[in-house]
C-alpha positions, 0 to 999 in steps of 0.5 A, a space after each residue: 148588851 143582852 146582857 149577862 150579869 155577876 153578883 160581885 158587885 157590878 153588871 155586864 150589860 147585855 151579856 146574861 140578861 134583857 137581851 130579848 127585852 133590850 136587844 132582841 137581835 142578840 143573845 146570851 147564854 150563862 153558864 155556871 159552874 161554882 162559875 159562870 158561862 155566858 153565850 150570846 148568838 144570833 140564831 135562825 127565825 121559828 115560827 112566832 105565836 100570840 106575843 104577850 105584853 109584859 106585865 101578862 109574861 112576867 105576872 107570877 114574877 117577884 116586884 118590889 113594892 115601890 115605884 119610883 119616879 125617874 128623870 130622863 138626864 141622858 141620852 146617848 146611841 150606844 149602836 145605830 138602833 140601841 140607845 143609852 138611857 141616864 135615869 135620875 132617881 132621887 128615892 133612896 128606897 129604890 134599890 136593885 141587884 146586879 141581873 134584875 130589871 124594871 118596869 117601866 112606865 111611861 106617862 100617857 101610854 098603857 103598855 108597860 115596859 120591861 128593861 134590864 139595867 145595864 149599870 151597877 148598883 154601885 152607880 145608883 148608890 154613888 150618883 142615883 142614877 140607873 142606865 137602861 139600854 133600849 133597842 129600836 122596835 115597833 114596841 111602844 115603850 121601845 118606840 117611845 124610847 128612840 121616837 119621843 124620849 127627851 132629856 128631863 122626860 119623867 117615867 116611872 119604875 118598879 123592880 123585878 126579878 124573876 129569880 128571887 124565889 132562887 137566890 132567897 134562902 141561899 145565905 151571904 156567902 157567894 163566892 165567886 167562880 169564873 165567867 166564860 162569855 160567848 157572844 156573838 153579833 153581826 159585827 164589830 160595831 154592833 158589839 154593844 160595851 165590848 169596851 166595858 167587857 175588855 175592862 171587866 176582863 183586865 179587872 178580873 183576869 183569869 175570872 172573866 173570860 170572852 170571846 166575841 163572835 161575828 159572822 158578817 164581818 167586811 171591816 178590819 178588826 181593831 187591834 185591841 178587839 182583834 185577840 178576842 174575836 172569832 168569826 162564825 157562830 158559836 158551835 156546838 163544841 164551844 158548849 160541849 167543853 163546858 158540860 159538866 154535873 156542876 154547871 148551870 146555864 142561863 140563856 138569855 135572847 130572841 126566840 129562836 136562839 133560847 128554843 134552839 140553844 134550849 135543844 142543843 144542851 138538851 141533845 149534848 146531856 144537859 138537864 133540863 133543870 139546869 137549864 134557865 131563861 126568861 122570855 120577853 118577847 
């Protein structure tokens, strides 16, 4: 449930951003023509260089002033190695958009972590709760999360958003286009909210659109999944169709897939400008 995210309102988790920050294992592509196209796979491994924490990855990035106080008020397994987090927020100032992410402070630990929100502003507004989706690793703020974190644990947090300097200036009047969501795991089970996928696209029909990918599928496909499913990787011609002088991509994932996926849109006539992704690891 990296994730991708709309700005009507609401976010679909995993599927535009924080696939690297929440699940590094999965991958996501945008794709925005006066619509979007998201595209989420699992690519070959590269050559790994210096990791960067990330306060140093994402230092010249737009942060809210404020930093909020939070309270751990549910936990849930969302897969075998993803775990849901319920976040108590009783500040009114903290306020976020749909696509953004926090950093997250953890009492007794000096690294910071960087997760992307996986529910809507419209639930912090109505309950003052945020929901974060964390994936097992070695990470300590990710390590801390699946090892230590106890409902009522107290954290901190502070919004960040790496395309502020983008949207600012862009005036009110978004207009929605149409979403086209490739995304790829791999199987069933490690669809993270294809649940809340399916509804987003029974809510927005003709808007939003999926196609789920898994390439080491063993079990029986669910009837209400099963329309929706393709096994293998995304190719080449699933993003060749969408290449056009009015689309933009956002990618968002591991390593291997943003430099591969990076070089694929390159080789098919993509410009490099329209061409975004954020890199977490």
């Amino acid at each position: 449930m990296a994730c991708a995210t709309i700005h009507v309102g609401f976010t679909v988790p995993q599927l535009l951003r924080g696939a690297s920050r929440i699940l590094p294992t999965h991958s996501a592509l945008v794709v925005l023509r006066h619509s979007a196209f998201c595209y989420c796979t699992v690519n070959s491994t590269i050559k790994s260089k210096r990791k960067m924490d990330h306060l140093e990855r994402t230092a010249n990035n737009f942060r809210q002033e404020v930093i909020s106080q939070a309270k751990v008020c549910g936990i849930s397994n969302e897969s075998e190695t993803v775990k849901r987090l319920r976040l108590a927020i009783t500040n009114k100032d903290f306020t976020f958009k749909a696509g953004q992410w926090v950093d997250f402070f953890i009492p007794g630990l000096s690294v910071v972590g960087g997760f992307s929100m996986c529910s809507s502003p419209g639930l912090l507004k109505r309950e003052g709760i945020l929901e974060l989706a964390v994936k097992h690793t070695d990470h300590p703020p990710a390590h801390w999360v699946h090892t230590e974190c106890t409902l009522d644990s107290e954290v901190a947090l502070r919004v960040g958003a790496d395309l502020h300097g983008y949207q600012e200036g862009k005036g009110n009047g978004y207009k929605m286009g149409t979403v086209k969501l490739y995304y790829s795991a791999k199987n069933t089970s490690q669809l993270l909210f294809k649940k809340s996928i399916l509804g987003l696209m029974n809510a927005f029909p003709g808007k939003i659109r999926c196609r789920f990918h898994v390439t080491q599928q063993s079990s029986p496909i669910c009837e209400e999944l099963r329309p929706h499913v393709t096994e293998g990787r995304i190719s080449e011609k699933d993003l060749e169709k969408h290449v056009s002088k009015d689309t933009l991509w956002y990618i968002c994932g591991p390593p291997p897939m943003i430099e591969s996926i990076s070089k694929l849109l390159s080789d098919i006539g993509v410009p490099r400008n329209c061409v975004f992704f954020e890199k977490w690891w």
